[in-house]
C-alpha positions as CSV (number, residue, x, y, z in Angstrom):
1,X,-5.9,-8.2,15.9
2,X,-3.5,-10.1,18.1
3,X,-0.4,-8.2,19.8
4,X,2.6,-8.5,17.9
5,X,4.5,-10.1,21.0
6,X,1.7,-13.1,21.0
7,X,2.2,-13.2,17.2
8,X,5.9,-13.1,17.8
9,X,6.1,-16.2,20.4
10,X,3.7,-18.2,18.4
11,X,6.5,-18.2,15.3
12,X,9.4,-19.3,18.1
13,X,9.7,-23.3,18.5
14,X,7.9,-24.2,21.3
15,X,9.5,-26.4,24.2
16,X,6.6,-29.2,23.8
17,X,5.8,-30.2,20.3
18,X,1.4,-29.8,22.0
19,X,2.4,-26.2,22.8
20,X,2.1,-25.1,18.9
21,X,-0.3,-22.5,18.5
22,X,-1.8,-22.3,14.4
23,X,-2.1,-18.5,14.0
24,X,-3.4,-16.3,10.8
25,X,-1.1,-15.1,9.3
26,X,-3.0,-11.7,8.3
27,X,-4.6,-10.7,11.8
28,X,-2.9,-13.0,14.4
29,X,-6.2,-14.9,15.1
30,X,-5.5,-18.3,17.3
31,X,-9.5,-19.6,17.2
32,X,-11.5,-20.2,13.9
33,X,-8.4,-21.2,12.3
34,X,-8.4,-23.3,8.4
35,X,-5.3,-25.0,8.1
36,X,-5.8,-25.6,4.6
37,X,-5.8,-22.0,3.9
38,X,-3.7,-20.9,6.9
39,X,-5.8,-18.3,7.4
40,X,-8.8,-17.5,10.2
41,X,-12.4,-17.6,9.0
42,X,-13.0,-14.0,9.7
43,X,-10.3,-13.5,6.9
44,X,-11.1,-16.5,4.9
45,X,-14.5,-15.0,4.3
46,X,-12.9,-11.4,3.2
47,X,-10.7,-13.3,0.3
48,X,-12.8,-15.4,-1.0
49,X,-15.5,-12.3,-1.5
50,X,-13.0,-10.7,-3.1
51,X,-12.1,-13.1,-5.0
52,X,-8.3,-13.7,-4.2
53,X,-8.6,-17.1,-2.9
54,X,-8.1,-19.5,-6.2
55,X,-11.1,-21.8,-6.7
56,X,-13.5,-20.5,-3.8
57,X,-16.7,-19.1,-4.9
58,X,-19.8,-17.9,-2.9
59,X,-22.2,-20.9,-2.9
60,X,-26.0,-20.3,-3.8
61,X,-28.8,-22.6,-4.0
């Protein structure tokens, strides 16, 4: 879990457009990030095992 200041000055508009830092939005994680699902892979692995991430499904083979 990141601090909620560091979680705080990544949602403020950065003075350099390369200073944008993607966060999760549910545990503040900077590194492992999906943008497509805006969430880290730590946490992108918890929904879709549970089933709360629309069309994700554990793959087997």
């Amino acid at each position: 879990m990141a601090k909620t200041s560091t979680q705080a000055r990544a949602l403020k508009t950065p003075k350099f457009s390369t200073r944008i830092v993607n966060r999760c939005w549910k545990c503040g994680r900077k590194r492992g990030y999906l943008r497509k699902y805006d969430v880290c892979r730590i946490c992108f692995r918890e929904l879709a095992n549970s089933g709360q991430i629309p069309g994700v499904k554990k793959s087997s083979w």
